[in-house]
Biopython code that builds the backbone (N, CA, C, O; Angstrom):
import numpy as np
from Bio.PDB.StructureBuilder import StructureBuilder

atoms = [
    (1, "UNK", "N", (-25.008, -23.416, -41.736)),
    (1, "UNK", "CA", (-23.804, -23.665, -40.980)),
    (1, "UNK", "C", (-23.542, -25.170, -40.862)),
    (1, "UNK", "O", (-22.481, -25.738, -41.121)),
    (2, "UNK", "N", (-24.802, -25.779, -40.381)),
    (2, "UNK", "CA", (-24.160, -27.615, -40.247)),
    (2, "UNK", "C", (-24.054, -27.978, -41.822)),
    (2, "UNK", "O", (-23.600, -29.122, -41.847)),
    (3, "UNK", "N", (-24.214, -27.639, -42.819)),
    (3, "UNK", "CA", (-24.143, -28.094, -44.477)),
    (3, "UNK", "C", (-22.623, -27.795, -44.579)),
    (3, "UNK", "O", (-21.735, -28.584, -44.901)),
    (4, "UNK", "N", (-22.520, -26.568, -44.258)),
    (4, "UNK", "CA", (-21.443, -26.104, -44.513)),
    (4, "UNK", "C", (-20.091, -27.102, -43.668)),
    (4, "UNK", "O", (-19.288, -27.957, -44.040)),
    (5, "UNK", "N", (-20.334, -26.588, -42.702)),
    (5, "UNK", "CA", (-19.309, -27.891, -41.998)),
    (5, "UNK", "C", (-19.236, -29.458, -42.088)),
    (5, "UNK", "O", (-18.211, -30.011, -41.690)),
    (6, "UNK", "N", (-20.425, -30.307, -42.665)),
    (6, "UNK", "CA", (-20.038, -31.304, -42.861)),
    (6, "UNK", "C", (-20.085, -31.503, -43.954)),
    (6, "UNK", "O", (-20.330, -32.665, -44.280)),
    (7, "UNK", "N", (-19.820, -30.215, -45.311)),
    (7, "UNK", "CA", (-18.863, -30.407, -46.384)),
    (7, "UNK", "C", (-17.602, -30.290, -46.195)),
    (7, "UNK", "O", (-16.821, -30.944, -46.886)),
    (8, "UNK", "N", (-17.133, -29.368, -45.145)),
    (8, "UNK", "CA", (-15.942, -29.274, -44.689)),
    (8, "UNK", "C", (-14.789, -30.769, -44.192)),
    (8, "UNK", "O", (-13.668, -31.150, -44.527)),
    (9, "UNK", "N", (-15.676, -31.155, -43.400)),
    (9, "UNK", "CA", (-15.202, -31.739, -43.023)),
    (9, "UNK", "C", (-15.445, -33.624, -43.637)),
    (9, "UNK", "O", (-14.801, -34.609, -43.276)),
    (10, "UNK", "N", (-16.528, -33.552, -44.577)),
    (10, "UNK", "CA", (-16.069, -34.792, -46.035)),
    (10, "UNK", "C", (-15.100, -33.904, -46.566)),
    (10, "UNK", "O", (-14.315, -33.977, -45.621)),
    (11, "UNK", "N", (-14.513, -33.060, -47.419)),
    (11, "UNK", "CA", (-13.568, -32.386, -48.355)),
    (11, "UNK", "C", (-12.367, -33.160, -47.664)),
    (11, "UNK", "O", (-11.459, -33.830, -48.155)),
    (12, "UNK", "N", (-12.668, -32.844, -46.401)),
    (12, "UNK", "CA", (-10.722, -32.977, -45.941)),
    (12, "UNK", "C", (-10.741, -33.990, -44.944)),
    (12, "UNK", "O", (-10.039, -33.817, -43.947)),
    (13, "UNK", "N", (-11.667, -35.374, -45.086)),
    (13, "UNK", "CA", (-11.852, -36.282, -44.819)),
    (13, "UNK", "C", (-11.295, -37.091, -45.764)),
    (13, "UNK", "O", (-10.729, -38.129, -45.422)),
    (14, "UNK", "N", (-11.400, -36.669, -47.226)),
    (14, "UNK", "CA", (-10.736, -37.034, -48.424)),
    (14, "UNK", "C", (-9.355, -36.793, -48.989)),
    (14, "UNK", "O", (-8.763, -37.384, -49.893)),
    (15, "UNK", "N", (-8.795, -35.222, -47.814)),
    (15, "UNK", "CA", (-7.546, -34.870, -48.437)),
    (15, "UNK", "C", (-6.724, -35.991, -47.565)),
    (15, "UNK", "O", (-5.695, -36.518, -47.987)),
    (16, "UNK", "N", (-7.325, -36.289, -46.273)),
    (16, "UNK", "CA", (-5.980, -37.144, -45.277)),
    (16, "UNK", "C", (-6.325, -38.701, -45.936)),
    (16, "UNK", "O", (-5.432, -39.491, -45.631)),
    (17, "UNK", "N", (-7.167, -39.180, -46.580)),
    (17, "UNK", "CA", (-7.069, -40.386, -47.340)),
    (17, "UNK", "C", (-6.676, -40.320, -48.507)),
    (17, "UNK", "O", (-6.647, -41.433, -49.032)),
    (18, "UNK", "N", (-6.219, -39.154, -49.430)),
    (18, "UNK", "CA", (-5.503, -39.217, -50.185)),
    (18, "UNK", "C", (-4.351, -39.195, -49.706)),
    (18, "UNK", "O", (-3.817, -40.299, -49.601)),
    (19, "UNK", "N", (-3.672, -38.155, -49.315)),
    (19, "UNK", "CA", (-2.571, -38.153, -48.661)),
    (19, "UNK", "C", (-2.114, -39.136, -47.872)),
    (19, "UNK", "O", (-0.898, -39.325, -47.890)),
    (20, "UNK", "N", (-3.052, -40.082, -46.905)),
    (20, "UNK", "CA", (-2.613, -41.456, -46.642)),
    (20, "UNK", "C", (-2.667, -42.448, -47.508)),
    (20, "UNK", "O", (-2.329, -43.559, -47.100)),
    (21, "UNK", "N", (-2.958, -42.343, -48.447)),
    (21, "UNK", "CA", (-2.829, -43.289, -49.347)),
    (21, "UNK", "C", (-1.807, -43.194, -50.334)),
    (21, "UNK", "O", (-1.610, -44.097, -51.146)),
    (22, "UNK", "N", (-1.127, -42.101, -50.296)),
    (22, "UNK", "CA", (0.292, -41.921, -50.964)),
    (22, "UNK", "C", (1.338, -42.181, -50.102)),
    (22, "UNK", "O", (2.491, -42.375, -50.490)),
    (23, "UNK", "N", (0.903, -42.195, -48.683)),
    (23, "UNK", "CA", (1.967, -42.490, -47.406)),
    (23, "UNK", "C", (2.780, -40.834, -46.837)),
    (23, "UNK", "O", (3.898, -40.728, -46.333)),
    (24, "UNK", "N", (2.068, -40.027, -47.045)),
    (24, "UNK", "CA", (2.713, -38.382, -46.902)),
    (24, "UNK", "C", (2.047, -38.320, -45.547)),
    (24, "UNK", "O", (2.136, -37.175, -45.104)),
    (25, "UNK", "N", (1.207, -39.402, -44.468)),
    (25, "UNK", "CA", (0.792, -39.038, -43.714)),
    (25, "UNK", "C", (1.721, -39.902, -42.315)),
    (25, "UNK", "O", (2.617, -40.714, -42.547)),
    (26, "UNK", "N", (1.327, -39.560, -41.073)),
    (26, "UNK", "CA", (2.001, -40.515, -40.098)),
    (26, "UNK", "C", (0.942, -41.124, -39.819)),
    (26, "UNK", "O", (0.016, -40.350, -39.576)),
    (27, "UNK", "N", (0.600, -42.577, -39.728)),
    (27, "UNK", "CA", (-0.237, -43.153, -39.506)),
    (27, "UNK", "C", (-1.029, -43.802, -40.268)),
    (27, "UNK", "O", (-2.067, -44.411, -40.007)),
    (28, "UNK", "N", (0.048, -43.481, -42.145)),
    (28, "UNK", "CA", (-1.371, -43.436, -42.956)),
    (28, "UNK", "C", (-1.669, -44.904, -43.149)),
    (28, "UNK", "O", (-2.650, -45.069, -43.873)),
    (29, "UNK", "N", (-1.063, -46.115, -42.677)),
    (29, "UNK", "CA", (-2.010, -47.335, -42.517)),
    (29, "UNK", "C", (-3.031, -47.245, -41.900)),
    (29, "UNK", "O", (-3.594, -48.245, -42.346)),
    (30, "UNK", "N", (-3.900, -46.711, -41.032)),
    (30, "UNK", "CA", (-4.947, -46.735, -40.246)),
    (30, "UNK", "C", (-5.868, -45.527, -40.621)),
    (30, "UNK", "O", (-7.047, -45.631, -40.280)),
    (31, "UNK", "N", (-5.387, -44.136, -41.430)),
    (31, "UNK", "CA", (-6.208, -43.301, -41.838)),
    (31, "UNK", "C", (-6.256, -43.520, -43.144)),
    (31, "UNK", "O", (-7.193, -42.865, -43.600)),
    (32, "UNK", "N", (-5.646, -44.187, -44.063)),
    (32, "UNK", "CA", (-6.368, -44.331, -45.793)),
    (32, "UNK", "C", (-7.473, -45.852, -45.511)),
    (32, "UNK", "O", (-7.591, -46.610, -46.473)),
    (33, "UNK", "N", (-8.061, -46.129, -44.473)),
    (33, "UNK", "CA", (-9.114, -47.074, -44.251)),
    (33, "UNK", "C", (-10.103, -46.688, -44.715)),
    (33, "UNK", "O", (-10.323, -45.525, -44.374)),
    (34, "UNK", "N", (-11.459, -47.453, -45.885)),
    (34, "UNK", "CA", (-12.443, -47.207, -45.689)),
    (34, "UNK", "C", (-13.600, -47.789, -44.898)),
    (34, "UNK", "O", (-13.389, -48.729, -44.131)),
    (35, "UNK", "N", (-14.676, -47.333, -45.031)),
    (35, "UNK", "CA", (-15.912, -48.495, -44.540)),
    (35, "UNK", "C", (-16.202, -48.873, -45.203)),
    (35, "UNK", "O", (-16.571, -48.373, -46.266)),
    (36, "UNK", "N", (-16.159, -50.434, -44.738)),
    (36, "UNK", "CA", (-16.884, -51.412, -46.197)),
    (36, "UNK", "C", (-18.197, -51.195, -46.636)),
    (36, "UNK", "O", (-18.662, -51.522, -47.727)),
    (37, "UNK", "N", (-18.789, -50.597, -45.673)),
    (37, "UNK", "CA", (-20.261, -50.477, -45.815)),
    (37, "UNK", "C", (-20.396, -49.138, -47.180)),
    (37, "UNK", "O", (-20.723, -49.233, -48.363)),
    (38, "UNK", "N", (-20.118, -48.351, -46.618)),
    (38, "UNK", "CA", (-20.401, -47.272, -47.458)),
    (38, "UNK", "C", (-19.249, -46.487, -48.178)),
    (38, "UNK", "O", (-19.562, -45.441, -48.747)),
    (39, "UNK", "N", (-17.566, -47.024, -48.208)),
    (39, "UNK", "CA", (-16.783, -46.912, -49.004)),
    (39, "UNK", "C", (-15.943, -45.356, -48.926)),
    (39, "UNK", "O", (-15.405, -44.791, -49.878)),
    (40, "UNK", "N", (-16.009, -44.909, -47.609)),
    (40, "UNK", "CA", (-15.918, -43.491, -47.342)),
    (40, "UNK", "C", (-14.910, -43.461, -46.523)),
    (40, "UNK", "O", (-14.841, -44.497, -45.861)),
    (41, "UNK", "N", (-13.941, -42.547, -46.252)),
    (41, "UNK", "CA", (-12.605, -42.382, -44.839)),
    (41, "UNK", "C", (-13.418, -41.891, -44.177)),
    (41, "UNK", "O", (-13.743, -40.717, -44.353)),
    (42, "UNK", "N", (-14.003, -42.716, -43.166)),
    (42, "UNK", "CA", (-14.373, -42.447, -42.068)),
    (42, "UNK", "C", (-13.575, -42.164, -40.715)),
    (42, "UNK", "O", (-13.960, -41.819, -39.598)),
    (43, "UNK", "N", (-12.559, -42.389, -41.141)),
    (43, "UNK", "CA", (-11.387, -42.288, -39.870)),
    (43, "UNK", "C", (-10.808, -41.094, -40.430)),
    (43, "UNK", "O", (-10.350, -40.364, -39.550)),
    (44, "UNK", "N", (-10.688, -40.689, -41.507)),
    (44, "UNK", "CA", (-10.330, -39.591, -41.971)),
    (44, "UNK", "C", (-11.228, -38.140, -41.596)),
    (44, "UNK", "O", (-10.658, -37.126, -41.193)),
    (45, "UNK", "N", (-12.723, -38.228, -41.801)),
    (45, "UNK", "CA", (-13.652, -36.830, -41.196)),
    (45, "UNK", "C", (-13.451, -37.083, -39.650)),
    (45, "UNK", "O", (-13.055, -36.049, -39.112)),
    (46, "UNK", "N", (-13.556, -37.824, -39.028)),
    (46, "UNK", "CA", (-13.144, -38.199, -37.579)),
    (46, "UNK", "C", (-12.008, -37.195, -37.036)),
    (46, "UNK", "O", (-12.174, -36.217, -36.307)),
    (47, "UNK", "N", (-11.111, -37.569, -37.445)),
    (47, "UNK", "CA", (-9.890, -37.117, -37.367)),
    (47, "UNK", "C", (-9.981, -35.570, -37.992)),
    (47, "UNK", "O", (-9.384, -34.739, -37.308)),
    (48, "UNK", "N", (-10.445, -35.212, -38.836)),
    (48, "UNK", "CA", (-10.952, -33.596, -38.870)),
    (48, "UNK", "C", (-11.823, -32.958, -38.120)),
    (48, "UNK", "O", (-11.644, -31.799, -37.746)),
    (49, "UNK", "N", (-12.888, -33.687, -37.819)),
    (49, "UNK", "CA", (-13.878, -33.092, -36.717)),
    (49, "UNK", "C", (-12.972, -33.206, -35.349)),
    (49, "UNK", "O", (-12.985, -32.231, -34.598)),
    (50, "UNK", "N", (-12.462, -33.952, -35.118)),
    (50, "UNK", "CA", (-11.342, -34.053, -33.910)),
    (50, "UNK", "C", (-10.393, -32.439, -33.577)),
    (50, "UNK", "O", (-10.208, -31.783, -32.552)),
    (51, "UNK", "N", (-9.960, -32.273, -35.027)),
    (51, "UNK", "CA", (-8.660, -31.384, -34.909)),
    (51, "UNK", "C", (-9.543, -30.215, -34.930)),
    (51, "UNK", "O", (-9.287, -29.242, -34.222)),
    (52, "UNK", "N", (-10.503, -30.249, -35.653)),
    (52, "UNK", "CA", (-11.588, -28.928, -35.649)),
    (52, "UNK", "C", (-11.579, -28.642, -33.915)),
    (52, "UNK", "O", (-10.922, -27.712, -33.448)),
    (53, "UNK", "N", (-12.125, -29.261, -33.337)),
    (53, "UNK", "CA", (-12.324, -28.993, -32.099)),
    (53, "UNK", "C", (-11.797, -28.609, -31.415)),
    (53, "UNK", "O", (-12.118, -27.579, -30.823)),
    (54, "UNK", "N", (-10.701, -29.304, -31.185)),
    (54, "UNK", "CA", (-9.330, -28.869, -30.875)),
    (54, "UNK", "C", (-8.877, -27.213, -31.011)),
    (54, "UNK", "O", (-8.672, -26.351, -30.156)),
    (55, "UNK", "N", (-8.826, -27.201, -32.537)),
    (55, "UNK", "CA", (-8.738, -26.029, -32.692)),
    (55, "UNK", "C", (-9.353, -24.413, -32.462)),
    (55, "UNK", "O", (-8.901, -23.298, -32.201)),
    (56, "UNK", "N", (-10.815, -25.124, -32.767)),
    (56, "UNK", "CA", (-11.836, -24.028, -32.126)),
    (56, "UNK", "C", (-12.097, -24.069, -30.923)),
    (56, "UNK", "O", (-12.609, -22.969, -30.716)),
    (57, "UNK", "N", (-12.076, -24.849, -29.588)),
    (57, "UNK", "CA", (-12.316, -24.862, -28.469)),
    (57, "UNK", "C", (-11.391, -23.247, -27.579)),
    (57, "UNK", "O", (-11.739, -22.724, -26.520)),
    (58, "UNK", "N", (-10.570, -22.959, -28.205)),
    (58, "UNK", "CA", (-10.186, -21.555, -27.563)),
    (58, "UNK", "C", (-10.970, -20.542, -27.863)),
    (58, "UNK", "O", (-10.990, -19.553, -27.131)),
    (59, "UNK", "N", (-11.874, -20.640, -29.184)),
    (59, "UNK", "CA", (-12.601, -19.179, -29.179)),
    (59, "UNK", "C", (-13.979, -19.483, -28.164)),
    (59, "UNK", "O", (-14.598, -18.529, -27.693)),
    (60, "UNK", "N", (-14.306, -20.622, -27.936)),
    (60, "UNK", "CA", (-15.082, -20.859, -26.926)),
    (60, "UNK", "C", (-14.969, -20.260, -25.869)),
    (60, "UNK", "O", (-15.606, -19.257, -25.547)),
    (61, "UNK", "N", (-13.905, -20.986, -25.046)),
    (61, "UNK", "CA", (-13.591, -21.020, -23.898)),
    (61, "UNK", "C", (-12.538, -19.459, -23.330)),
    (61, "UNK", "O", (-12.519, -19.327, -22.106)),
    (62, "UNK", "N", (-12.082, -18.845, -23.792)),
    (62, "UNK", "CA", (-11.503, -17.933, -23.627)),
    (62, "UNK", "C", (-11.841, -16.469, -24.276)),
    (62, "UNK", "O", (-11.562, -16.205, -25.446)),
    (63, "UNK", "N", (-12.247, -15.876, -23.702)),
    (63, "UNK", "CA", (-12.847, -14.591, -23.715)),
    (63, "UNK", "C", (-12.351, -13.559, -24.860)),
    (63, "UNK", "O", (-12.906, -12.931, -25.762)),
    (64, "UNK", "N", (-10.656, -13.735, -24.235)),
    (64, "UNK", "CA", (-10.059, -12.582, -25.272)),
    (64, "UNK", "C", (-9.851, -13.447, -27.446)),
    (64, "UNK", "O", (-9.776, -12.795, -28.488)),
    (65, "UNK", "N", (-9.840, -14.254, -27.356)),
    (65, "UNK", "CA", (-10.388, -14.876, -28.574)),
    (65, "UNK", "C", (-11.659, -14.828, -29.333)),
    (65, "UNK", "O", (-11.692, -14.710, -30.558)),
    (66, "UNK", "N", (-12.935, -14.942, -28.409)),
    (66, "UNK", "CA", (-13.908, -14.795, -28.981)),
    (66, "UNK", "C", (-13.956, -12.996, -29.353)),
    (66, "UNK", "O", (-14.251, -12.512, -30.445)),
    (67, "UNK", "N", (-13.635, -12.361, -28.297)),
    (67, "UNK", "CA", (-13.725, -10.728, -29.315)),
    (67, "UNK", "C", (-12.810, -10.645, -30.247)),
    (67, "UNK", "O", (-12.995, -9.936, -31.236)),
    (68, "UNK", "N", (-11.871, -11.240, -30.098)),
    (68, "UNK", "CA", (-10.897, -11.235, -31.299)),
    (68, "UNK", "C", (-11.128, -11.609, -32.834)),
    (68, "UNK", "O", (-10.551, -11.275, -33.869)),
    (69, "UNK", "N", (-12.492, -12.659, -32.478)),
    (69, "UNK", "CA", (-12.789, -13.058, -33.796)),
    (69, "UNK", "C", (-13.838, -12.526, -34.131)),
    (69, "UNK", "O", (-14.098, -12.677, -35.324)),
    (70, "UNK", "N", (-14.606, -11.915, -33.510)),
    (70, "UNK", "CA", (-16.127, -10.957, -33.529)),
    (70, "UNK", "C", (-15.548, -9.484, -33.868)),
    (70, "UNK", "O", (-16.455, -8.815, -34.363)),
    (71, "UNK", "N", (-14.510, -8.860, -33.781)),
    (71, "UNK", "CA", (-14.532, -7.767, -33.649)),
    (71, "UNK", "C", (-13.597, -7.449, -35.203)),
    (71, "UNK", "O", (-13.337, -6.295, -35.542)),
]
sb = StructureBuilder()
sb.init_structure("model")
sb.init_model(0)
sb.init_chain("A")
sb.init_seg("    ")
for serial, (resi, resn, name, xyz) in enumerate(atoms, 1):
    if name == "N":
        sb.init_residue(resn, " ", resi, " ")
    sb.init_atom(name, np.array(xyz, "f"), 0.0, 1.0, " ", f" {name:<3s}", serial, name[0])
structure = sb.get_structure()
């Protein structure tokens, strides 16, 4: 499960720095950034682990979601 998700979330750490780097994004001066160090969108998996959360925090927190997705 953690392999899996932080391929997930390099994959499409790469789609919002491509896509910011064509300018198809809002913001994409500050998300097609890399690190100098290691040459990677780091503001880009950020920003996916962000929206991940976001997104999954209802099957957490709310009851009728989590059976919804178990059942």
């Amino acid at each position: 499960m953690f392999t899996a998700s932080t391929m997930y979330f390099t994959a499409n750490g790469r789609v919002v720095y491509a896509f910011s780097r064509d300018g198809a994004m809002l913001g994409s001066r500050w998300w097609r950034q890399l690190s100098p160090r290691t040459q990677q969108p780091v503001a880009g998996v950020w920003l996916m682990a962000a929206l991940s959360f976001l997104i999954g925090s209802p099957a957490v927190f709310v009851r009728q979601v989590c059976w919804g997705l178990h059942s």
